[in-house]
FIKOLZA-1660 file (N, C-alpha, C; in steps of 0.1 Angstrom, whole numbers, plus 5000, padded with zeros to 4 digits):
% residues 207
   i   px   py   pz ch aa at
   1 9594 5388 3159  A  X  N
   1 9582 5381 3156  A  X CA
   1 9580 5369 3165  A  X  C
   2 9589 5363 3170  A  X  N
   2 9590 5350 3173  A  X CA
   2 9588 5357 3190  A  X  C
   3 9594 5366 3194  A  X  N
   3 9588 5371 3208  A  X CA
   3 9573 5374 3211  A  X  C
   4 9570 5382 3195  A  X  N
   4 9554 5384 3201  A  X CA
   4 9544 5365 3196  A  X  C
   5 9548 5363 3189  A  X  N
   5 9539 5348 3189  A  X CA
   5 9541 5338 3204  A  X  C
   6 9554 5341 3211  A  X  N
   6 9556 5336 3224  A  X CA
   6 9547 5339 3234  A  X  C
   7 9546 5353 3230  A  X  N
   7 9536 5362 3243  A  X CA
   7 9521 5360 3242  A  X  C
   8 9522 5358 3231  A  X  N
   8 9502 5352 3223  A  X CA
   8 9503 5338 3230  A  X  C
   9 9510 5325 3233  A  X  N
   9 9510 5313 3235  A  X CA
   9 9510 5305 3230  A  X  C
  10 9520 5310 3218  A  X  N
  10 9521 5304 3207  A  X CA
  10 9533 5290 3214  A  X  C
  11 9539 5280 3211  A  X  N
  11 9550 5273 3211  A  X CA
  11 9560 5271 3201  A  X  C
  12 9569 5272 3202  A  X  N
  12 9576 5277 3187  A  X CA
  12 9584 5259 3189  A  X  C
  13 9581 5255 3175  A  X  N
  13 9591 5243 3176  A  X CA
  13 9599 5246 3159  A  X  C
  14 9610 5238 3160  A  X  N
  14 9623 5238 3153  A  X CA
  14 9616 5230 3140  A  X  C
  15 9614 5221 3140  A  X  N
  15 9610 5208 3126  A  X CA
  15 9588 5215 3123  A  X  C
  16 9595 5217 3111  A  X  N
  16 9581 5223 3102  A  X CA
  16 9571 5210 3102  A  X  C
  17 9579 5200 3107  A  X  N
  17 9567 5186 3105  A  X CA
  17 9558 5188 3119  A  X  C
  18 9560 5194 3133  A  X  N
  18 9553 5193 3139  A  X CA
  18 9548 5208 3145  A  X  C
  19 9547 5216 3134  A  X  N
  19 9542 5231 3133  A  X CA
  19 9530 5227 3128  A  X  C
  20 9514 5235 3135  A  X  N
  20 9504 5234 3132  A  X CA
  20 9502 5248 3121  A  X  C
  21 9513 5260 3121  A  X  N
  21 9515 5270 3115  A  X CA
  21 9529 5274 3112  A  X  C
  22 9536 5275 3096  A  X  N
  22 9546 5276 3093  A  X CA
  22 9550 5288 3090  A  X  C
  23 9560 5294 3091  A  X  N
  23 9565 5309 3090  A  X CA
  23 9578 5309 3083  A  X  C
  24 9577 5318 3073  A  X  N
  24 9591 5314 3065  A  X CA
  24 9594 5331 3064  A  X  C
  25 9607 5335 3069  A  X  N
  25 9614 5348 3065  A  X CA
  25 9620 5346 3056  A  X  C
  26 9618 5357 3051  A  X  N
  26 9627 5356 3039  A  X CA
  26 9636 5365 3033  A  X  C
  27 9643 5369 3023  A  X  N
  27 9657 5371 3020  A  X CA
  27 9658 5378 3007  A  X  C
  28 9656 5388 2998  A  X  N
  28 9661 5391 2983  A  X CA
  28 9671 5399 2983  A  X  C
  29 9681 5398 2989  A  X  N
  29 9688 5414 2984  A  X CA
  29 9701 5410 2975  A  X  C
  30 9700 5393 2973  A  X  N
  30 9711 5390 2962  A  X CA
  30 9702 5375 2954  A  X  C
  31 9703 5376 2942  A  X  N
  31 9696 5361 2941  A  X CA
  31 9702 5347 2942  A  X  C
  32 9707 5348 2950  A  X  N
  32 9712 5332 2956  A  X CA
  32 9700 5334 2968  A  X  C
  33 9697 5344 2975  A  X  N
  33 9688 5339 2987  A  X CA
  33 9674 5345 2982  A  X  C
  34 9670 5351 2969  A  X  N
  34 9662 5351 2963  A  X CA
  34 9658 5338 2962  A  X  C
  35 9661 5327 2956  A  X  N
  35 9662 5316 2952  A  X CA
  35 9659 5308 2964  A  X  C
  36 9667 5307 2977  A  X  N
  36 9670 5299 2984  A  X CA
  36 9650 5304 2995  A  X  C
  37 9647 5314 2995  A  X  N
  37 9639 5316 2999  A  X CA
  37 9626 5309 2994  A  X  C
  38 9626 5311 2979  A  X  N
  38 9616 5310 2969  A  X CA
  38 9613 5291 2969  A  X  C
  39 9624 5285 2970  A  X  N
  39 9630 5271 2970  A  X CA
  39 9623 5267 2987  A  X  C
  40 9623 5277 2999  A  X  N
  40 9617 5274 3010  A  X CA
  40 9603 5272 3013  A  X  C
  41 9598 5282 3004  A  X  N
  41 9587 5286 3007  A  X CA
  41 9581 5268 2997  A  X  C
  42 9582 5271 2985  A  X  N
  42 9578 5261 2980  A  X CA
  42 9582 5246 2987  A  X  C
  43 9593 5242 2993  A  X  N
  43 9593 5231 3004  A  X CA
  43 9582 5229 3015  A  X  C
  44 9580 5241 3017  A  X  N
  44 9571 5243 3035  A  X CA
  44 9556 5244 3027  A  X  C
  45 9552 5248 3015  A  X  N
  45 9537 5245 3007  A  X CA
  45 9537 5230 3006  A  X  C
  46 9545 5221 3007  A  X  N
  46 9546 5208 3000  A  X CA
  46 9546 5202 3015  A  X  C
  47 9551 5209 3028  A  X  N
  47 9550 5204 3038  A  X CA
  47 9533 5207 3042  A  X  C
  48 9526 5218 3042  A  X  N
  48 9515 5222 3045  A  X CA
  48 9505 5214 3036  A  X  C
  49 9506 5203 3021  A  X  N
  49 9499 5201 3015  A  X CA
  49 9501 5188 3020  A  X  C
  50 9509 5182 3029  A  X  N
  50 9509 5170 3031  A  X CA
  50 9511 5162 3045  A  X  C
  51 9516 5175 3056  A  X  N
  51 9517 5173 3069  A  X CA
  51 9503 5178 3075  A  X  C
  52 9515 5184 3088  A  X  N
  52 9501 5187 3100  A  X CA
  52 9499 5199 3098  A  X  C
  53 9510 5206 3092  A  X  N
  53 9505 5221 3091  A  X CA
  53 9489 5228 3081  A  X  C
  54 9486 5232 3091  A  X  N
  54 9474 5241 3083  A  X CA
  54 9473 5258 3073  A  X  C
  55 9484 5263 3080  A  X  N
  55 9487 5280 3078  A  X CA
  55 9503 5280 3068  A  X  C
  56 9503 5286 3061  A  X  N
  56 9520 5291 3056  A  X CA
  56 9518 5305 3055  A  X  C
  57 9526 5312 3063  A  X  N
  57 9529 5331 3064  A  X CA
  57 9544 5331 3057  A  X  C
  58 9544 5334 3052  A  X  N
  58 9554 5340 3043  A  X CA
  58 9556 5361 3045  A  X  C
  59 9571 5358 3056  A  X  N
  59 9573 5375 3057  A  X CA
  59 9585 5382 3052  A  X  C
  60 9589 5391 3049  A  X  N
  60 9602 5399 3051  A  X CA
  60 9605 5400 3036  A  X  C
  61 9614 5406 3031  A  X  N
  61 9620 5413 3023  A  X CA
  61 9615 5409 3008  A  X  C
  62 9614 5395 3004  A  X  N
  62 9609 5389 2994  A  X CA
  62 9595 5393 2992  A  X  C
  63 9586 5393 3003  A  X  N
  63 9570 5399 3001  A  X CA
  63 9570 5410 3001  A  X  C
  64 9576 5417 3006  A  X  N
  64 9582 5435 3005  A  X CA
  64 9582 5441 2991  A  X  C
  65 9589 5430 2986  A  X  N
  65 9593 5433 2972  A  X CA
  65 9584 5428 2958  A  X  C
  66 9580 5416 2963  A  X  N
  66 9572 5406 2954  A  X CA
  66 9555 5402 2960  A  X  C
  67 9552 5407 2966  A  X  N
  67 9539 5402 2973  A  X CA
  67 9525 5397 2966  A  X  C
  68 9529 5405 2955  A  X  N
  68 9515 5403 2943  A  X CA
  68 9519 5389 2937  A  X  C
  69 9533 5390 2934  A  X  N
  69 9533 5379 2923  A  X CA
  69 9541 5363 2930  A  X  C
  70 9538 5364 2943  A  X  N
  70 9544 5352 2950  A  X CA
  70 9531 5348 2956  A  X  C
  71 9522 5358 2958  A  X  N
  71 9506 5354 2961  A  X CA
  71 9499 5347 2948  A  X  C
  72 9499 5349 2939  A  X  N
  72 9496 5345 2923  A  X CA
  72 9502 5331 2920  A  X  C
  73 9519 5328 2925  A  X  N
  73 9524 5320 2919  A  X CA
  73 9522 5309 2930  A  X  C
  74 9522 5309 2943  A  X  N
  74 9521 5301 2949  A  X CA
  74 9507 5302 2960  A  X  C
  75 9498 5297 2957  A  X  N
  75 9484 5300 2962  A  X CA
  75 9480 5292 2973  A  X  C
  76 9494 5285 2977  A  X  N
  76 9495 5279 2993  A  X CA
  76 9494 5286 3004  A  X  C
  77 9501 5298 2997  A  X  N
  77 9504 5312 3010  A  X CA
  77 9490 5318 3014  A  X  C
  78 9492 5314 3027  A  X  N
  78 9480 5321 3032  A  X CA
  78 9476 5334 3036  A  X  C
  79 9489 5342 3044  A  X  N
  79 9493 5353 3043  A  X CA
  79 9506 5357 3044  A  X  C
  80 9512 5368 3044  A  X  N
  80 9521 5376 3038  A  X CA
  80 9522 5390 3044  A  X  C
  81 9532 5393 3050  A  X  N
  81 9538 5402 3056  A  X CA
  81 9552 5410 3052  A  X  C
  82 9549 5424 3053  A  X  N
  82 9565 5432 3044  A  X CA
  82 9569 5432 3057  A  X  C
  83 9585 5437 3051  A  X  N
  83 9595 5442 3063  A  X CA
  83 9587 5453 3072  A  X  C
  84 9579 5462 3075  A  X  N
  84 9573 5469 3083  A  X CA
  84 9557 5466 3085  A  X  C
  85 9557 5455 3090  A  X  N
  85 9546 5448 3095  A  X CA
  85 9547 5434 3101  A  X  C
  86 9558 5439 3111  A  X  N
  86 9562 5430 3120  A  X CA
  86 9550 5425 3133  A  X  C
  87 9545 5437 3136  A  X  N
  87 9535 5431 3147  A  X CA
  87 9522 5427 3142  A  X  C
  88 9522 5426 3133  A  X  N
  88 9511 5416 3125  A  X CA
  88 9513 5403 3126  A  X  C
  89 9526 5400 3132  A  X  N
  89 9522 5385 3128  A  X CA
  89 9513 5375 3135  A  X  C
  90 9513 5379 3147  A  X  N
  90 9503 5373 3156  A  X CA
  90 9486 5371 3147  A  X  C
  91 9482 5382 3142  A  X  N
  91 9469 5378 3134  A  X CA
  91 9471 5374 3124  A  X  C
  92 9489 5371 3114  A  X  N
  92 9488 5362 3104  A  X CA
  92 9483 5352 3106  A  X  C
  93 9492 5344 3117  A  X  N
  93 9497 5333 3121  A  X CA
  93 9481 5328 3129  A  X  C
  94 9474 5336 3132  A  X  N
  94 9459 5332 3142  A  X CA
  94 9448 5330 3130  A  X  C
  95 9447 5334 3119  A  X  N
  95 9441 5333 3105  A  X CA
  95 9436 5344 3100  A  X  C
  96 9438 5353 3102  A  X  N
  96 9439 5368 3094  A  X CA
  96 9446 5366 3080  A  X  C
  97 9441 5365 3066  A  X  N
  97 9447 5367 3056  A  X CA
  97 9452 5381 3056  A  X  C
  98 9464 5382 3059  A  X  N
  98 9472 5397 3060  A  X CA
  98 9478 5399 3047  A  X  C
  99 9480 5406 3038  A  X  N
  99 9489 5412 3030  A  X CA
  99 9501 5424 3030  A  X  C
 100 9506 5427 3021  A  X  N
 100 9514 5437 3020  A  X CA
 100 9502 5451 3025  A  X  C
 101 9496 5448 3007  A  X  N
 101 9487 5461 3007  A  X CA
 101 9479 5465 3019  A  X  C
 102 9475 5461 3031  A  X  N
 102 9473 5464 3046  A  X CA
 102 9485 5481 3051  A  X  C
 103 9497 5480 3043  A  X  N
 103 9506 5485 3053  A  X CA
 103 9502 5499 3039  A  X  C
 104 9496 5504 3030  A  X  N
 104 9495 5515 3030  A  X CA
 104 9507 5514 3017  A  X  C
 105 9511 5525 3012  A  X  N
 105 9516 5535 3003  A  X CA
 105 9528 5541 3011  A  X  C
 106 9541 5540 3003  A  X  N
 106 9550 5546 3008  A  X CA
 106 9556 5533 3015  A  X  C
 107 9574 5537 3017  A  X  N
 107 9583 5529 3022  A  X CA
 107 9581 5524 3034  A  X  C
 108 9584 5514 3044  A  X  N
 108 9584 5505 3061  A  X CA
 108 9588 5518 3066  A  X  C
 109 9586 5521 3079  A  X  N
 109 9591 5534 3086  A  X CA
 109 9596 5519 3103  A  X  C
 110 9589 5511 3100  A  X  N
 110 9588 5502 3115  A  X CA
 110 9609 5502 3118  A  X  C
 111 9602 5499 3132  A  X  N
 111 9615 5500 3142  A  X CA
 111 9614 5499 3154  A  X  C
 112 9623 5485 3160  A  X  N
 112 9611 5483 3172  A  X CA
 112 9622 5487 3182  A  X  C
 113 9618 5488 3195  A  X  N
 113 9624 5493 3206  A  X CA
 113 9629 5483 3221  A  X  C
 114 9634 5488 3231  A  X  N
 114 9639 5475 3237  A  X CA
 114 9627 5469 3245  A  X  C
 115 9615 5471 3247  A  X  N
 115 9605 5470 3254  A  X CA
 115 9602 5458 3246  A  X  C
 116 9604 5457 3229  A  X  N
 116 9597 5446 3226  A  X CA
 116 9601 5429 3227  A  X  C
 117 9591 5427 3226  A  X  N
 117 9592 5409 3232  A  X CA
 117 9603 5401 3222  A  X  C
 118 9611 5394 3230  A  X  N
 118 9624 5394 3219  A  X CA
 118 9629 5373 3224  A  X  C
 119 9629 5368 3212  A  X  N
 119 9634 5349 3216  A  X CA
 119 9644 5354 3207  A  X  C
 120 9660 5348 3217  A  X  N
 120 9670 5346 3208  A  X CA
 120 9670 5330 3209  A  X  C
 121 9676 5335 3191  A  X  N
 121 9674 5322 3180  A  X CA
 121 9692 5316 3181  A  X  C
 122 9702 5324 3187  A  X  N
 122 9714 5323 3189  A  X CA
 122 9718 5314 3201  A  X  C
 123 9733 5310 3197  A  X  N
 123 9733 5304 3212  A  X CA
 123 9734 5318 3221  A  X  C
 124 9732 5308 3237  A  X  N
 124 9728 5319 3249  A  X CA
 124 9739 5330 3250  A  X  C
 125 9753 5331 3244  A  X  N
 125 9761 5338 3250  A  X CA
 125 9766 5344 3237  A  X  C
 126 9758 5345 3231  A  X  N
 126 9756 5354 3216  A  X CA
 126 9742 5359 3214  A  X  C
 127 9743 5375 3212  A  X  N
 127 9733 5381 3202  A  X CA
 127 9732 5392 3195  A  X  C
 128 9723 5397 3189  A  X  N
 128 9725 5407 3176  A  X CA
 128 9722 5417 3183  A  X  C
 129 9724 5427 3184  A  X  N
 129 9722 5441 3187  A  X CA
 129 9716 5453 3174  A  X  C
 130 9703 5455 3170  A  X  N
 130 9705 5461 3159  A  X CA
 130 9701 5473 3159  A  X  C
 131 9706 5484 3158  A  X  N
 131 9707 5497 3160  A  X CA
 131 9699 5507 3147  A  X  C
 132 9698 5501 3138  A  X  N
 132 9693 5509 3128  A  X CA
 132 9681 5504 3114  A  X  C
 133 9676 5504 3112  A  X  N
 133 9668 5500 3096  A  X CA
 133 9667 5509 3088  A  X  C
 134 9668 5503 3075  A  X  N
 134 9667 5511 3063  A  X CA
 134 9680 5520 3060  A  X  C
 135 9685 5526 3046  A  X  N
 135 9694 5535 3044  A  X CA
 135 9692 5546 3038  A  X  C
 136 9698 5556 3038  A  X  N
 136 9697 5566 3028  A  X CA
 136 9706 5570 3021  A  X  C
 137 9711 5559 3015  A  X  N
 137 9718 5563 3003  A  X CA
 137 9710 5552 2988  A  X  C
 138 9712 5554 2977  A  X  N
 138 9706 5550 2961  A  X CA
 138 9715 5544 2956  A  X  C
 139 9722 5537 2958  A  X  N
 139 9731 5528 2951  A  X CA
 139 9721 5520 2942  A  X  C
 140 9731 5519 2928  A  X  N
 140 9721 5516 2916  A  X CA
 140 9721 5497 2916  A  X  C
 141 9730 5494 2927  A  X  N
 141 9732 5480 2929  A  X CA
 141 9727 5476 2941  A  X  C
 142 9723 5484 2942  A  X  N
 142 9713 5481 2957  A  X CA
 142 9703 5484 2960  A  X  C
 143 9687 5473 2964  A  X  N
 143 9675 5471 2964  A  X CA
 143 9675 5474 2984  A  X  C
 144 9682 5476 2986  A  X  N
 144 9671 5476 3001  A  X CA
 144 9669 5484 3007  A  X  C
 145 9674 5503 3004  A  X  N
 145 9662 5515 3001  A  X CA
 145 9648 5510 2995  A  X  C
 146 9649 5504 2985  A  X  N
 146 9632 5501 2983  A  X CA
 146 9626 5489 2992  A  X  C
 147 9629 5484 3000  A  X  N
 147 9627 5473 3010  A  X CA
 147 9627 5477 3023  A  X  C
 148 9635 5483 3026  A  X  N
 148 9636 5487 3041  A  X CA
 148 9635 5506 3042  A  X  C
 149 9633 5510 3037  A  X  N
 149 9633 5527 3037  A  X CA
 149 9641 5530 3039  A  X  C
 150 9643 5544 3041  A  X  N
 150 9653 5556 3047  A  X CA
 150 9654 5548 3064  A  X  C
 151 9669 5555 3064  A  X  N
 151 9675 5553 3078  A  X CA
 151 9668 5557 3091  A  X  C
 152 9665 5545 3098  A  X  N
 152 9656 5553 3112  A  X CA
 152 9668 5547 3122  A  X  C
 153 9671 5555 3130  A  X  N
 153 9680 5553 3134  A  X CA
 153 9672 5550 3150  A  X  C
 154 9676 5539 3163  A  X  N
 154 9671 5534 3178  A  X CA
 154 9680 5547 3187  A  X  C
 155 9668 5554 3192  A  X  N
 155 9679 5564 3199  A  X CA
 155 9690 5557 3212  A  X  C
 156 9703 5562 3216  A  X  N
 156 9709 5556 3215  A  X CA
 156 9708 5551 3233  A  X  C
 157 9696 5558 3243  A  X  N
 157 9694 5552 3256  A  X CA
 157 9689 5541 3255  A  X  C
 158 9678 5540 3238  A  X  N
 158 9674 5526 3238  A  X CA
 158 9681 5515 3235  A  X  C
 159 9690 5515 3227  A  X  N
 159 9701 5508 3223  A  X CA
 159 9712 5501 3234  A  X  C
 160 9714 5510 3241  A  X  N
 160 9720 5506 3254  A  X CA
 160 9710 5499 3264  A  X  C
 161 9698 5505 3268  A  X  N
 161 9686 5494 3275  A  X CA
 161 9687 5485 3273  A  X  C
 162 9686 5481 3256  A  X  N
 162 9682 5462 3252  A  X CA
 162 9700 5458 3251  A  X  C
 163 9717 5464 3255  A  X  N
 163 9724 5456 3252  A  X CA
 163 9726 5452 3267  A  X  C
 164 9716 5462 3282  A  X  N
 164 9718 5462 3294  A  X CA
 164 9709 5446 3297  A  X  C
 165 9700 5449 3292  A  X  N
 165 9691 5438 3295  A  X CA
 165 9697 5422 3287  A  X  C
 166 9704 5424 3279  A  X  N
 166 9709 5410 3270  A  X CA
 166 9720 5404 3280  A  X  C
 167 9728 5415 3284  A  X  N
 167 9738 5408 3294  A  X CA
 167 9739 5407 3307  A  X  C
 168 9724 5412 3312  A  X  N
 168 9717 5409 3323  A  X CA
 168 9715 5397 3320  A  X  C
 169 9711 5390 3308  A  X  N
 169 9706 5374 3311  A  X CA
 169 9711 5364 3306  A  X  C
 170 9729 5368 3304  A  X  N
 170 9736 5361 3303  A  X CA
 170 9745 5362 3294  A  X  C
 171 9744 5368 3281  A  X  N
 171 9746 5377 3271  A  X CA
 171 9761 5382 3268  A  X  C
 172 9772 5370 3262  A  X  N
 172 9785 5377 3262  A  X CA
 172 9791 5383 3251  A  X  C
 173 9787 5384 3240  A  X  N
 173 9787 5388 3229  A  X CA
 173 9777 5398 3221  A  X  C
 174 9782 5407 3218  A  X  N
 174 9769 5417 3213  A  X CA
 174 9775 5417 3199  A  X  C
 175 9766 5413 3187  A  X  N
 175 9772 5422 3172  A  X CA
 175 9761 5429 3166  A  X  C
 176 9768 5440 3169  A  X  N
 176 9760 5455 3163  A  X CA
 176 9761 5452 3149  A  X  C
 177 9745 5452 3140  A  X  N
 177 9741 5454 3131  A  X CA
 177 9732 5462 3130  A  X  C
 178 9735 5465 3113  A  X  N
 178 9722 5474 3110  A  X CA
 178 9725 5473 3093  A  X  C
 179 9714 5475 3080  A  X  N
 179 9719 5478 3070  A  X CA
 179 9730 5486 3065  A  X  C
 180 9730 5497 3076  A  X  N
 180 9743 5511 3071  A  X CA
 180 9746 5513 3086  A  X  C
 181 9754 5504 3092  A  X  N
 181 9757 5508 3109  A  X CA
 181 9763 5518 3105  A  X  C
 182 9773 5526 3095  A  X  N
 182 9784 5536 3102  A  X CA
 182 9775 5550 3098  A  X  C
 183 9762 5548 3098  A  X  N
 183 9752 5561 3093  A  X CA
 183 9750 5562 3108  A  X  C
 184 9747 5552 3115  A  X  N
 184 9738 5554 3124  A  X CA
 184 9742 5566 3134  A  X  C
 185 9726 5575 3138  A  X  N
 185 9726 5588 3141  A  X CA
 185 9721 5599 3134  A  X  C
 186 9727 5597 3120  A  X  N
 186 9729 5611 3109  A  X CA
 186 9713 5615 3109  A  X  C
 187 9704 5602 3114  A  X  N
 187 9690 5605 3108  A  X CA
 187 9685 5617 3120  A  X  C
 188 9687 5618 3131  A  X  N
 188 9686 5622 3147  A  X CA
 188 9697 5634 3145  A  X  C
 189 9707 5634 3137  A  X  N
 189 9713 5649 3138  A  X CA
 189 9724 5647 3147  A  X  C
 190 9731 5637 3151  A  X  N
 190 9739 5629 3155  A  X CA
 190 9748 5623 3155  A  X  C
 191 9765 5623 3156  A  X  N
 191 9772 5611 3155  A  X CA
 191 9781 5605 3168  A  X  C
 192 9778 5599 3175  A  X  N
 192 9785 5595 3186  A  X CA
 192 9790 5578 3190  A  X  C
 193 9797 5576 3197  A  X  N
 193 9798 5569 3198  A  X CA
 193 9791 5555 3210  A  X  C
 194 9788 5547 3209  A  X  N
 194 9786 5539 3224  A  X CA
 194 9789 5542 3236  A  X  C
 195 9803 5545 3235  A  X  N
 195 9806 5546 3249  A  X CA
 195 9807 5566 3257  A  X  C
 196 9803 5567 3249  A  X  N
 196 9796 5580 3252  A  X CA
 196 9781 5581 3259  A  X  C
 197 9775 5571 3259  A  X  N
 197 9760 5575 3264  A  X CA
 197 9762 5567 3280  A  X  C
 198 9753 5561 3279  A  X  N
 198 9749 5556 3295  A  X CA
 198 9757 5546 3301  A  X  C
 199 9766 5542 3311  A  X  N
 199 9773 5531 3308  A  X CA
 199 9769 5516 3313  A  X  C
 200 9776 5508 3309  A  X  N
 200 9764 5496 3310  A  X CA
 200 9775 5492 3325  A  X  C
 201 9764 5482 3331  A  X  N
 201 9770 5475 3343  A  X CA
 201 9778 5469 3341  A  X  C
 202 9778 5461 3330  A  X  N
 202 9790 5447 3325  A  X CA
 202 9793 5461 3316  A  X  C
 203 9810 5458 3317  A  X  N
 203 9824 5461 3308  A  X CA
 203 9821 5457 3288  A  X  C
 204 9823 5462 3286  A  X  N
 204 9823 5457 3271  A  X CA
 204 9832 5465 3264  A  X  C
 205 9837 5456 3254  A  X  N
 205 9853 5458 3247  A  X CA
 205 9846 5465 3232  A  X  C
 206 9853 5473 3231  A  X  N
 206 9850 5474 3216  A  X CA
 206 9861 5468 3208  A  X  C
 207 9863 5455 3198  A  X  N
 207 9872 5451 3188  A  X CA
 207 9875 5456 3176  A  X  C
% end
């Protein structure tokens, strides 16, 4: 998100006091960050009712899940974006009231690729590498099959393009994540490993 609002000309600053538009991700998959989100959002309404900000978009996993009744309960929120309507944010954030209900019926299938426009939020010689979204397994203790869908797995020349290009620009640390990294493949008919595919110019250790 923060790459494509870069490429619109957007300026991204750090303190919500000098945001003309505020963007809050958010978090449900345990309620301590249920809470800590819910506790955000309502901070940054109180910053928008009284600062410079004009917009609050509220996206990710909490609107995924709750979008009707966090629209109802907090009527600061301007718009609202699920986990699979990430390239929307540029017309949240530009004044498009966006919602969930935009993204259709049925689970997120989104999954983006190395081509897309990407600001690390890390220091420079750390970043995330994420290989996969969504799971396919039903655990009765776990909500993020219904938040993030079934497993799509980044085929794996793409996966190695965006860890080629991270440590092309300085990039010393990669941590491979994903909801179910040790799936990753099964979706594609596949199990292999990294260092089986293309190899990268820089050395990398597996720990």
């Amino acid at each position: 998100m923060l790459g494509r609002l870069q490429g619109a000309g957007y300026r991204l600053v750090a303190d919500a006091k000098q945001a003309d538009v505020i963007v809050v991700n958010t978090c449900a998959f345990i309620d301590r960050a249920k809470q800590e989100s819910v506790d955000t959002i309502l901070e940054m309404a109180r910053e928008k009712d009284t600062g410079r900000a004009q917009r609050l978009v509220v996206t990710g996993c909490l609107t995924q899940r709750y979008d009707a009744e966090l629209r109802k309960e907090i009527p600061e929120i301007d718009a609202t974006l699920g986990t699979g309507q990430v390239e929307g944010i540029v017309r949240a954030v530009s004044g498009e009231a966006t919602s969930l209900a935009e993204a259709g019926s049925g689970l997120p299938t989104w999954v983006y690729d190395h081509t897309a426009p990407r600001v690390l939020s890390t220091p420079p010689w750390l970043a995330y590498l994420k290989i996969s979204e969504g799971c396919n397994h039903r655990c009765t203790f776990c909500i993020i099959p219904s938040m993030r869908g079934d497993l799509v797995s980044r085929p794996l020349g793409d996966v190695l393009a965006e860890a080629q290009r991270l440590l092309d620009a300085g990039v010393k640390e990669l941590l491979v994540i994903s909801q179910d990294t040790s799936a990753y493949g099964v979706d594609v008919r596949y199990r292999t490993g990294f260092w089986q595919g293309r190899p990268l110019k820089t050395r990398m250790t597996e720990l």
